[in-house]
N, C-alpha and C positions, 0 to 999 in steps of 0.2 A: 481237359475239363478245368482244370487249376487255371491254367491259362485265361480259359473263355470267362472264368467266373473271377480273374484279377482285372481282365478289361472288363467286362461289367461295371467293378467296382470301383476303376479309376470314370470311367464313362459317368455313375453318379456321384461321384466324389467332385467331379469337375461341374457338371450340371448345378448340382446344390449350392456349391461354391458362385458359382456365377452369377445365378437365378439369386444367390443372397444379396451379393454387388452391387447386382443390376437391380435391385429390389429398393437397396439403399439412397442410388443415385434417383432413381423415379417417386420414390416417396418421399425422402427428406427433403433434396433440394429442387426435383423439375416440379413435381406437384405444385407445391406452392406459389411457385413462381409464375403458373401460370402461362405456361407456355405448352406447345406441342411437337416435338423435333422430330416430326416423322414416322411414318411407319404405323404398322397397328395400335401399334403403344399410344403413338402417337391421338391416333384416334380414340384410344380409351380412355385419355385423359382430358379430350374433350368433349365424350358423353358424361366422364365423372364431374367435371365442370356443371354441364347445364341439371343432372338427374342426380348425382351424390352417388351412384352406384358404384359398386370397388372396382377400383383399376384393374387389379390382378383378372377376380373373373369377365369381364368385357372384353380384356382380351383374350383369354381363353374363348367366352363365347365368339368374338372377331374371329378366330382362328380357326374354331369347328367345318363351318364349308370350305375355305382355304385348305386344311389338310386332307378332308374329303376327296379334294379334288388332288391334292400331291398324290395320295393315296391310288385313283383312278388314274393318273395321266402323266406321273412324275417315278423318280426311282421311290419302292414300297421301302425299301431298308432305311433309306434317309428319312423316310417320312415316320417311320418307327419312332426313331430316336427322333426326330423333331417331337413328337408326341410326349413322348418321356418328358424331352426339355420343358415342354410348354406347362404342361403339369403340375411339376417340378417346382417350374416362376412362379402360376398361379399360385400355388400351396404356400412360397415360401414369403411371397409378397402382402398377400393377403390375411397369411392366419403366423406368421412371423414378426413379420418389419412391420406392418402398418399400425397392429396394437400396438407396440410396444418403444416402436423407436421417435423421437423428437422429430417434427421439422423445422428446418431454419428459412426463418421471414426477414433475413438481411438484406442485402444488395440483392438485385435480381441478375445482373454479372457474374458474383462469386456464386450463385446458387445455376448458373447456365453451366455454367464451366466448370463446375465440379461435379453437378450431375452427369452432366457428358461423358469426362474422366470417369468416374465410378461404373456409369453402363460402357464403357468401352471396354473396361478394364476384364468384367462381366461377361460380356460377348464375345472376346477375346478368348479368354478359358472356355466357354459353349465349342468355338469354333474349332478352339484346338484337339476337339475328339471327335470332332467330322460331324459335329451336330447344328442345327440350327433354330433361331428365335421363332422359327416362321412366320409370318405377318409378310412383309415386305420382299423377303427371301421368295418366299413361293409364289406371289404375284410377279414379280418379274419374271420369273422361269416361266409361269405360265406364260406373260406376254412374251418373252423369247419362241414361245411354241405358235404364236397367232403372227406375229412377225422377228422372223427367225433373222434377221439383221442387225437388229437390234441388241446394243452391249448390256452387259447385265448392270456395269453401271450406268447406264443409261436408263435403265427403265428403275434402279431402285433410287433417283434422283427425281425421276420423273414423280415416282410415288411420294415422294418426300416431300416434294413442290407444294403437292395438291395438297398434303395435307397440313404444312405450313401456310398456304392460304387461305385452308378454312378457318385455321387457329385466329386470323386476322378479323374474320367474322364472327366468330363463338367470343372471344376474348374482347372485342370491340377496341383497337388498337394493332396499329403497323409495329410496335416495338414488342408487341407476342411474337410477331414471325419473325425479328430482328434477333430477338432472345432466343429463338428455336436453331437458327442458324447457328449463330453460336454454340449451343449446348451441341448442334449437329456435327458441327467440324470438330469439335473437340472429342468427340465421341469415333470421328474417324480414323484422325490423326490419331487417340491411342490405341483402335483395336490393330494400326497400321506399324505401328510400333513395337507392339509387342509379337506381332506375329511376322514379323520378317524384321526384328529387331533394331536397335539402337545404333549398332556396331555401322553404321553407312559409310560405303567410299566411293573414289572416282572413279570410274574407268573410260579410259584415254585409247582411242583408236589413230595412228601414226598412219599415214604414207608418205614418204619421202626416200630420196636420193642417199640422204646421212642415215637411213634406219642403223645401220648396225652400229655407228660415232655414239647416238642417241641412245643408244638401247646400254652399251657400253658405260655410259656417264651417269644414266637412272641409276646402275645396278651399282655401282662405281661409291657415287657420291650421295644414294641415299635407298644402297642395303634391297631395295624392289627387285623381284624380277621379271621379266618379261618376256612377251611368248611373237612367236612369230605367224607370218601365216600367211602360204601362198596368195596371190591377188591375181587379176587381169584388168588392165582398166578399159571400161566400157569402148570406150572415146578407139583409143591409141591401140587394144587388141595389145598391145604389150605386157606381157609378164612381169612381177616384180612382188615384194615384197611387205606384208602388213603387219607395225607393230604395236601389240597392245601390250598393257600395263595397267595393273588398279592400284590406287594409293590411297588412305588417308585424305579425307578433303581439306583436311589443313597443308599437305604437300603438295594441293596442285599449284601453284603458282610455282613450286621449286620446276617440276616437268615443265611447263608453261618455258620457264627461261632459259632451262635445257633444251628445249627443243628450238627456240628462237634463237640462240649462240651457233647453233648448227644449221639450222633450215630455216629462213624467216617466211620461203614462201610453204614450207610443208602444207599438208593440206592434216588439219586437224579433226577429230568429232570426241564430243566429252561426255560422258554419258555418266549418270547418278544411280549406284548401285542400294539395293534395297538392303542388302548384309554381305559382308564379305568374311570370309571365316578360312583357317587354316595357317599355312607357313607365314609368319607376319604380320599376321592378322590374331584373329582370336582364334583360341582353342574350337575344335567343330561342337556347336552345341546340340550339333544329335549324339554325340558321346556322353554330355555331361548326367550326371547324375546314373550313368550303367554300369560302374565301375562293380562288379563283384557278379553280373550278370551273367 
């Protein structure tokens, strides 16, 4: 019970925190700016455009048959806690941030781009306790279930799209949806960041003749180490040997000239790691902060 009732409370502790964020980013700097970056949200900001009506509740009201329908046709437990989340925003957007905090009527760039950062930042923390904004989230699941090929980034882009081109007509100007882009990628890129972290490196797929010369001289001359891993190649039906390695992307060019001093014809594949954690890397940060646990 202690248990149930500490996730609970980190569950709203992270919601409120978020929904404050994200409340930030949407009122201070996207509102004003006049733009629409997608999503439900997106569209609430441009009924509060043409009607004045509060952001917060339009999208709560946006949201009402959206969850309805998570609720009937989707997982019931995520759709809970979507519920809670959206709530939550509305409450803290609405009857928090919008009384009482300033907005800034600067550049319409610094106001794209740091709004984004702030709701990413936002979403970010929602996401990290298995919750979500719903708007955009559940309309794509839906369409995932009407055509089930379809990626989930694909359809929450597709929704993005549309709604960045209505902004083009509500707003009367191509640099609202130049601006919404902006504030959008920005809002990507941090919720992308902070959830599979900063810490990024390479990882280098080997086949060659010199694997083991190779493999010797990474470890040798710059401390890595590396794993090997039976192969067959399609073509030749020959058996032989595959060597991978992750490094820091500022050392791939050192790999790069090791492996060219040995094999210039090797056959290479370089692949960009989302977070790399452990021996040589960073401490694992599903340990950090359990220490007395």
């Amino acid at each position: 019970m202690k248990r149930n009732w500490k996730e609970k409370g980190k569950d709203f502790a992270y919601d409120f925190l978020g929904a404050f964020l994200q409340g930030l980013g949407t009122w201070c700097f996207i509102e004003p700016c006049r733009i629409a970056p997608g999503g439900v949200s997106g569209i609430a900001l441009l009924i509060n455009f043409m009607t004045g009506l509060p952001v917060g509740t339009m999208t709560f009201l946006l949201n009402v048959p959206l969850l309805i329908s998570a609720w009937l046709l989707l997982d019931r437990k995520m759709a809970l806690k979507t519920i809670q989340t959206v709530v939550i925003m509305t409450v803290v957007l609405d009857c928090m941030v919008a009384p009482f905090f300033p907005q800034y009527v600067g550049d319409r760039l610094i106001s794209s781009a740091f709004g984004g950062i702030l709701v990413g930042v936002g979403m970010a923390l929602i996401f990290m306790r298995n919750s979500t904004t719903g708007g955009g989230d559940i309309i794509a699941k839906l369409l995932q279930r009407r055509f089930p090929y379809m990626h989930t980034g694909y359809a929450l882009m597709l929704i993005d799209m549309v709604v960045i081109g209505l902004s083009i007509l509500v707003f009367r100007g191509l640099e609202a949806a130049l601006y919404g882009l902006i504030s959008m990628v920005c809002t990507t890129q941090t919720i992308d960041a902070l959830l599979y972290g900063m810490n990024k490196g390479t990882m280098v797929m080997i086949h060659s003749s010199k694997n083991r010369e190779i493999a010797d001289a990474i470890m040798v001359r710059m401390d890595r180490g590396t794993t090997f891993f039976k192969s067959m190649g399609g073509f030749s039906r020959q058996e032989g040997e595959t060597l991978m390695c992750v490094v820091d992307r500022k050392q791939f060019y050192l790999v790069k000239a090791i492996i060219d001093a040995y094999d210039e014809h090797a056959f290479v594949v370089v692949m960009e790691t989302k977070e790399a954690y452990g021996e040589g890397f960073l401490n694992d940060p599903r340990k950090r902060g359990t220490e007395g646990i």
